[in-house]
Jmol script that loads the backbone (N, CA, C; Angstrom):
load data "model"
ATOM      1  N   UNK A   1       2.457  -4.963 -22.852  1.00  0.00           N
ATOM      2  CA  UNK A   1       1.368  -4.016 -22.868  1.00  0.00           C
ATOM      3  C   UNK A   1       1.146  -3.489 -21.448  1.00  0.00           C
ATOM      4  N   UNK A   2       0.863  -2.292 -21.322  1.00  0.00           N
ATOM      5  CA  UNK A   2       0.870  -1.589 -20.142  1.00  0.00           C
ATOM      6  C   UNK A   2      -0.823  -1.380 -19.716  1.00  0.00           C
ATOM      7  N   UNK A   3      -1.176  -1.701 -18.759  1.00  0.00           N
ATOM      8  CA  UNK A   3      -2.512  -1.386 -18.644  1.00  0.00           C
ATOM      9  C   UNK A   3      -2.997  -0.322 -17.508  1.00  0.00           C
ATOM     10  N   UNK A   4      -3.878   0.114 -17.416  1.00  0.00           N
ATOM     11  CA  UNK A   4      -4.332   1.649 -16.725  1.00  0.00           C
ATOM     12  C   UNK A   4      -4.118   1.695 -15.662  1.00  0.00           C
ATOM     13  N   UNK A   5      -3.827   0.638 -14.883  1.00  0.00           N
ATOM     14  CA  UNK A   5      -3.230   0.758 -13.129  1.00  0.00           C
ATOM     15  C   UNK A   5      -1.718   0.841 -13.612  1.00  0.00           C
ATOM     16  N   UNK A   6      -0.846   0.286 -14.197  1.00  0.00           N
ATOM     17  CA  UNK A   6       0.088   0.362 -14.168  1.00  0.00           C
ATOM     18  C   UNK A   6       0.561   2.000 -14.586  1.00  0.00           C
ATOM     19  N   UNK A   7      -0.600   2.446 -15.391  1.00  0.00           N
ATOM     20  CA  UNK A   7       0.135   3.933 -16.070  1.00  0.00           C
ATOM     21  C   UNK A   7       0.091   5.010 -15.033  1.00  0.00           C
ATOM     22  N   UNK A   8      -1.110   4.437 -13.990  1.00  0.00           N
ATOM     23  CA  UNK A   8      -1.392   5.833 -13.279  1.00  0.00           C
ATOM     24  C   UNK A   8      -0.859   5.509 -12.110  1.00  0.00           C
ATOM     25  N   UNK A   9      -0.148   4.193 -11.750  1.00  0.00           N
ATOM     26  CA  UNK A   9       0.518   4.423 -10.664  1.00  0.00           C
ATOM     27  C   UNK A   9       0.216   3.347  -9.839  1.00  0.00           C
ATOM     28  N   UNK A  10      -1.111   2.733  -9.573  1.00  0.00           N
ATOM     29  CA  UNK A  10      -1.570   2.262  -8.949  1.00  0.00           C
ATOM     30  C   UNK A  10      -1.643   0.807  -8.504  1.00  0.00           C
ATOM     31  N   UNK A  11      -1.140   0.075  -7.543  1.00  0.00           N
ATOM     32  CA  UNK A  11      -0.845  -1.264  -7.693  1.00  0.00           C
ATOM     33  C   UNK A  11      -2.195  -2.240  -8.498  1.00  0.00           C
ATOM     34  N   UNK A  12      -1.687  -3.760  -8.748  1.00  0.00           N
ATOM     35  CA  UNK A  12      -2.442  -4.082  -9.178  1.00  0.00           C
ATOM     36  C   UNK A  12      -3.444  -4.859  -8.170  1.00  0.00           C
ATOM     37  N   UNK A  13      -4.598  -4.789  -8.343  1.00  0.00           N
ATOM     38  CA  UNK A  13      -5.809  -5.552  -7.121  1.00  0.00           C
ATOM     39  C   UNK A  13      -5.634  -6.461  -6.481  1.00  0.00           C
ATOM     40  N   UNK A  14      -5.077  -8.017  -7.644  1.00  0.00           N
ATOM     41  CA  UNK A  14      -4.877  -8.737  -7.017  1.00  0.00           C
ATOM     42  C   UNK A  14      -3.795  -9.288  -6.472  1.00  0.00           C
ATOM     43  N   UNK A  15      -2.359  -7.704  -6.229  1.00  0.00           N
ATOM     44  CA  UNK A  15      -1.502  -8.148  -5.463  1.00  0.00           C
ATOM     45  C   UNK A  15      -1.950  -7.502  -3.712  1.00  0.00           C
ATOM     46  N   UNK A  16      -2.622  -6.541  -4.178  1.00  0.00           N
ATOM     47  CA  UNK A  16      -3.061  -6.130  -3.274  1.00  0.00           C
ATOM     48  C   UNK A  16      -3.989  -7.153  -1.759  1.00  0.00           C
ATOM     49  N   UNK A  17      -4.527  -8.175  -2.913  1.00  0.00           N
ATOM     50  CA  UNK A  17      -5.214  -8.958  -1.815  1.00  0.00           C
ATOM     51  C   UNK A  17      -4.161 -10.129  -1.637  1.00  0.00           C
ATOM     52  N   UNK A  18      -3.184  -9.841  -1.791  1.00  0.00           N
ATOM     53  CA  UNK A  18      -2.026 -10.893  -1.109  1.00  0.00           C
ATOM     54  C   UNK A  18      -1.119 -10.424   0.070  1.00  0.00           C
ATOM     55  N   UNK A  19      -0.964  -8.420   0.213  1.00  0.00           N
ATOM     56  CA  UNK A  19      -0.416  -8.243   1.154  1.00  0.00           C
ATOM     57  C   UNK A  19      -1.069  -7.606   2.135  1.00  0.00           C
ATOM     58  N   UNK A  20       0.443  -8.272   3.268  1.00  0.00           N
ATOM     59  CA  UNK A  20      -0.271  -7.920   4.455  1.00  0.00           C
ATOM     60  C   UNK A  20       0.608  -7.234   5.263  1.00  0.00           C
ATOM     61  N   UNK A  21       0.661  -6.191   6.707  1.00  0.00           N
ATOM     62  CA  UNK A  21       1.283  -5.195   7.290  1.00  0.00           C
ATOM     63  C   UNK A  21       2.708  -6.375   7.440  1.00  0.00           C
ATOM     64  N   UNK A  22       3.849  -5.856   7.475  1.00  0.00           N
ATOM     65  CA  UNK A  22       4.822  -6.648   7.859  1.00  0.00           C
ATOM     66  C   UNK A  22       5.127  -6.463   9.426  1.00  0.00           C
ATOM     67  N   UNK A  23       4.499  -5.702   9.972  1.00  0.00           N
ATOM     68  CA  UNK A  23       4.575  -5.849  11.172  1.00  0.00           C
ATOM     69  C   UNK A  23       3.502  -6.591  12.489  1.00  0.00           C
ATOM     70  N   UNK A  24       2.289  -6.741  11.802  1.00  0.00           N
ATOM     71  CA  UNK A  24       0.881  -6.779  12.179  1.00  0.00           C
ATOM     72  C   UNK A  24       0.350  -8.135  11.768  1.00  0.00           C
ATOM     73  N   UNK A  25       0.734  -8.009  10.746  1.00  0.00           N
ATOM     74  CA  UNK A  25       0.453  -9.247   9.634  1.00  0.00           C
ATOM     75  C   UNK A  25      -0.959  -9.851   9.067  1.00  0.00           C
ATOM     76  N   UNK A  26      -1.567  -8.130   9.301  1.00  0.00           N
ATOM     77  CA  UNK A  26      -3.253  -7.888   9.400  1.00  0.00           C
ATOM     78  C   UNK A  26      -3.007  -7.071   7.663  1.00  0.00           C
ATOM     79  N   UNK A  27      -4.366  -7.521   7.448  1.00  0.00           N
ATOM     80  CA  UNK A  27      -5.008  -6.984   6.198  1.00  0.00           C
ATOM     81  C   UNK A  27      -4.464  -5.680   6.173  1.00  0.00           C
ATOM     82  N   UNK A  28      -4.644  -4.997   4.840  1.00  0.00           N
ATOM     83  CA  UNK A  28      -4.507  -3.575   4.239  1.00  0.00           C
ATOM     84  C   UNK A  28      -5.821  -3.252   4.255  1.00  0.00           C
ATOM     85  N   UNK A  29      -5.752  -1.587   3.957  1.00  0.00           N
ATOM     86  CA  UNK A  29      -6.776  -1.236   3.180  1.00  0.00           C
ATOM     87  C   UNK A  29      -5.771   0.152   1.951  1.00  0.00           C
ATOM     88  N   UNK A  30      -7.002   0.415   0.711  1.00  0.00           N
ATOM     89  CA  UNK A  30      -5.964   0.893  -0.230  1.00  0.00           C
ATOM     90  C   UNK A  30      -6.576   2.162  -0.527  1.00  0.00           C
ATOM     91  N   UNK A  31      -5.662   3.797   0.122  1.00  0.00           N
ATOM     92  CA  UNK A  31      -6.207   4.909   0.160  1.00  0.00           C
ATOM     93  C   UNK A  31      -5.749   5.330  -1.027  1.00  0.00           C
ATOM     94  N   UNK A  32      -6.837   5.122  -2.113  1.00  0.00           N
ATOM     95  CA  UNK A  32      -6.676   5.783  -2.998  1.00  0.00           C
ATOM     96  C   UNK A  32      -6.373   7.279  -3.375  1.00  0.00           C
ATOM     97  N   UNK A  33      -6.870   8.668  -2.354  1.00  0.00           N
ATOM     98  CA  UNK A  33      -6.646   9.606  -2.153  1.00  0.00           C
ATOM     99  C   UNK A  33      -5.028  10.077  -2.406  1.00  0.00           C
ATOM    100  N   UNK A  34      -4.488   9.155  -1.246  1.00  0.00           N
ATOM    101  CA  UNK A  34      -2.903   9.339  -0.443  1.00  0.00           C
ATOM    102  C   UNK A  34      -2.713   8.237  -1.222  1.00  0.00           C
ATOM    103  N   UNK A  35      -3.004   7.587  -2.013  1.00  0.00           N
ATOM    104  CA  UNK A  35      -2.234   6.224  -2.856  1.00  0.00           C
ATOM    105  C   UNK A  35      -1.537   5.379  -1.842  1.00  0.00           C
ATOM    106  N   UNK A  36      -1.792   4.830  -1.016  1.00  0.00           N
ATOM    107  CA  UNK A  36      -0.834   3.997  -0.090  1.00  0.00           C
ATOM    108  C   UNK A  36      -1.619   2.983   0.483  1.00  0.00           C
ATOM    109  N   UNK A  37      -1.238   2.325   1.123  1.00  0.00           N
ATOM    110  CA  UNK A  37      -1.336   0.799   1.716  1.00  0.00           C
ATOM    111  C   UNK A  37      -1.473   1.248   3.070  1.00  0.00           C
ATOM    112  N   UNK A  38      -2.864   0.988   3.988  1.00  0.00           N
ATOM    113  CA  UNK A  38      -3.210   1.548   5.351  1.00  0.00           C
ATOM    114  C   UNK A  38      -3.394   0.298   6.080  1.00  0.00           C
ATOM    115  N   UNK A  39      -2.359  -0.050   7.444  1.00  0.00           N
ATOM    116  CA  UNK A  39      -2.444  -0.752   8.366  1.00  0.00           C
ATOM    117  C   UNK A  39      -3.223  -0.534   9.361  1.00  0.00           C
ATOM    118  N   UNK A  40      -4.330  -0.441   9.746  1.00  0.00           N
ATOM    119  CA  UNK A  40      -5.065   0.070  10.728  1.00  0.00           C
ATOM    120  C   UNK A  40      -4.577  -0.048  12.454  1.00  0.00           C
ATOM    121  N   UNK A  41      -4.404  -1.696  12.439  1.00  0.00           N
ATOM    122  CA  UNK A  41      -3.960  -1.979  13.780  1.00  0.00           C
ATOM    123  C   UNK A  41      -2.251  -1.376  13.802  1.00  0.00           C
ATOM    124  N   UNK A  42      -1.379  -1.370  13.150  1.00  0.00           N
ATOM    125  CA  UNK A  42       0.073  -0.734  13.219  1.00  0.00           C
ATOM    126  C   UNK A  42      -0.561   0.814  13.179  1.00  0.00           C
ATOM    127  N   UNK A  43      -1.522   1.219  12.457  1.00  0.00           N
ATOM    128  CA  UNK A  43      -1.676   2.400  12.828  1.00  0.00           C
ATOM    129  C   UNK A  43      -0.324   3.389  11.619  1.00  0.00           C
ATOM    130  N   UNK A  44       0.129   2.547  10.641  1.00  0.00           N
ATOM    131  CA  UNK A  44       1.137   3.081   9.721  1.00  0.00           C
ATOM    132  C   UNK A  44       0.322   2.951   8.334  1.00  0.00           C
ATOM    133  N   UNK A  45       0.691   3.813   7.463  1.00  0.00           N
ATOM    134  CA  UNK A  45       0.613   4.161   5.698  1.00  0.00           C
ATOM    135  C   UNK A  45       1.680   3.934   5.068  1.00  0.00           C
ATOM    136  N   UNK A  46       1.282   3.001   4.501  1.00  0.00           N
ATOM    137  CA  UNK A  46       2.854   2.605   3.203  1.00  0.00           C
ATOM    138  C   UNK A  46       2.488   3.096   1.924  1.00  0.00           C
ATOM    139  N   UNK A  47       3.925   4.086   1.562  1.00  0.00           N
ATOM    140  CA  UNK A  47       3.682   4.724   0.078  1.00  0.00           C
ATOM    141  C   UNK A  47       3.863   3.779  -0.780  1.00  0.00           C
ATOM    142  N   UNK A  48       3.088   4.290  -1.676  1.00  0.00           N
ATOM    143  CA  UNK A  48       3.227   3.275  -3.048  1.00  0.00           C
ATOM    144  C   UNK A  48       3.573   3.951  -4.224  1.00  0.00           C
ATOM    145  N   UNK A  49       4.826   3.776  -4.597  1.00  0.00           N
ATOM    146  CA  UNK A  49       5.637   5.065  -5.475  1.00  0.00           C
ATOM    147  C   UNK A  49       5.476   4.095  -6.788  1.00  0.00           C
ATOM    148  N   UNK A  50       5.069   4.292  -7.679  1.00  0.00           N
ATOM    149  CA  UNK A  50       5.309   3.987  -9.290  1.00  0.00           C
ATOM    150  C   UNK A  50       4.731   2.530  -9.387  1.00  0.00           C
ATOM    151  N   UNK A  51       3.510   2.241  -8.066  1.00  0.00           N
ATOM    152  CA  UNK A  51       2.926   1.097  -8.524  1.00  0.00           C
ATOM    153  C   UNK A  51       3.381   0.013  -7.793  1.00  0.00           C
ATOM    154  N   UNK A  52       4.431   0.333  -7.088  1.00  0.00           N
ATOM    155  CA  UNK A  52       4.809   0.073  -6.209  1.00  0.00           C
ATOM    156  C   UNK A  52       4.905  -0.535  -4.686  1.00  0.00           C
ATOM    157  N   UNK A  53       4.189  -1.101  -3.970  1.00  0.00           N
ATOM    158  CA  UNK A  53       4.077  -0.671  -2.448  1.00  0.00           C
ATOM    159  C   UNK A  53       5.614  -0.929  -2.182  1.00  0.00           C
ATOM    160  N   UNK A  54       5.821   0.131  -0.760  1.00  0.00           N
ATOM    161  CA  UNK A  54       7.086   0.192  -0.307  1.00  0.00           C
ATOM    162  C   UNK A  54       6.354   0.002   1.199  1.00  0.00           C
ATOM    163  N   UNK A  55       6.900  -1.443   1.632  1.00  0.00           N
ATOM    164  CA  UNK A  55       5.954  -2.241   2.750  1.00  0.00           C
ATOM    165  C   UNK A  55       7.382  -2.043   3.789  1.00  0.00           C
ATOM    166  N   UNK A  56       8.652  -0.875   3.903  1.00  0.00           N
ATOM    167  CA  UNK A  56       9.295  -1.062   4.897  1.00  0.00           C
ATOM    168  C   UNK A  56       8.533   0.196   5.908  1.00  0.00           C
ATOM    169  N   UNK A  57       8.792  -0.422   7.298  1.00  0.00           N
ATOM    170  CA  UNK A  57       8.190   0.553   8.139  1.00  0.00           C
ATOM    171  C   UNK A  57       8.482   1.803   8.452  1.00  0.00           C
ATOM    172  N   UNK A  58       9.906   1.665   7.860  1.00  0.00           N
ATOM    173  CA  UNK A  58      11.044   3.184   8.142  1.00  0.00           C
ATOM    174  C   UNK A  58      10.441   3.998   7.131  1.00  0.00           C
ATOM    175  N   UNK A  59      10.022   3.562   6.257  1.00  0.00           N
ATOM    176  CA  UNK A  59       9.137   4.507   4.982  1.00  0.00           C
ATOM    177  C   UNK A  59       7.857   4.691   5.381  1.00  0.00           C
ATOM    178  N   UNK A  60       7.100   4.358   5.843  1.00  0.00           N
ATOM    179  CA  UNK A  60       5.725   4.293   6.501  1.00  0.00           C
ATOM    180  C   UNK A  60       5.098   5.657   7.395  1.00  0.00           C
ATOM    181  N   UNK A  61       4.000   6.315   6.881  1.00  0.00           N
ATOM    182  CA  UNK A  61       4.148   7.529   7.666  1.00  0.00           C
ATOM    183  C   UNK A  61       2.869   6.647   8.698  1.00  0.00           C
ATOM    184  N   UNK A  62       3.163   7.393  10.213  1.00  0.00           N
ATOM    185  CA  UNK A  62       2.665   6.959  11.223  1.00  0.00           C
ATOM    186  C   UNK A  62       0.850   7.955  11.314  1.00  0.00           C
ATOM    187  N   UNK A  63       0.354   7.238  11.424  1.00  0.00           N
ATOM    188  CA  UNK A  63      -1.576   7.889  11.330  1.00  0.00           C
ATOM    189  C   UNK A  63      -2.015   8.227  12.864  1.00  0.00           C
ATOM    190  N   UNK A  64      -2.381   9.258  12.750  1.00  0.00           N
ATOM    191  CA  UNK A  64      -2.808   9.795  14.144  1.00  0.00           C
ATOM    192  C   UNK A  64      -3.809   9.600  14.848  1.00  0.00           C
TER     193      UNK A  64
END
end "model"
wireframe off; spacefill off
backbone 0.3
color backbone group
């Protein structure tokens, strides 16, 4: 059974409170807007494609 985070994309909560920046190794926060995974101290956004997080840094757009 598929449930409503999974349909719209969106990771699920409580994997969310398990990861952390792979570079930083500091908490997330989760921009629902931009759908991605925000490192504050790396100062990087990890996309999260199909529910996904994609936690490599080479994928990571850099925040200004």
């Amino acid at each position: 059974m598929v449930d409503d985070t999974e349909r719209k994309g969106r990771p699920d909560p409580k994997l969310l409170e398990l990861l952390v920046c792979p570079l930083t190794k500091t908490v997330l926060s989760y921009d629902a807007e931009r759908n991605e995974l925000v490192s504050r101290a790396a100062r990087l956004a990890y996309p999260i494609r199909n529910g996904i997080p994609i936690m490599l840094p080479s994928e990571a757009r850099e925040l200004d």
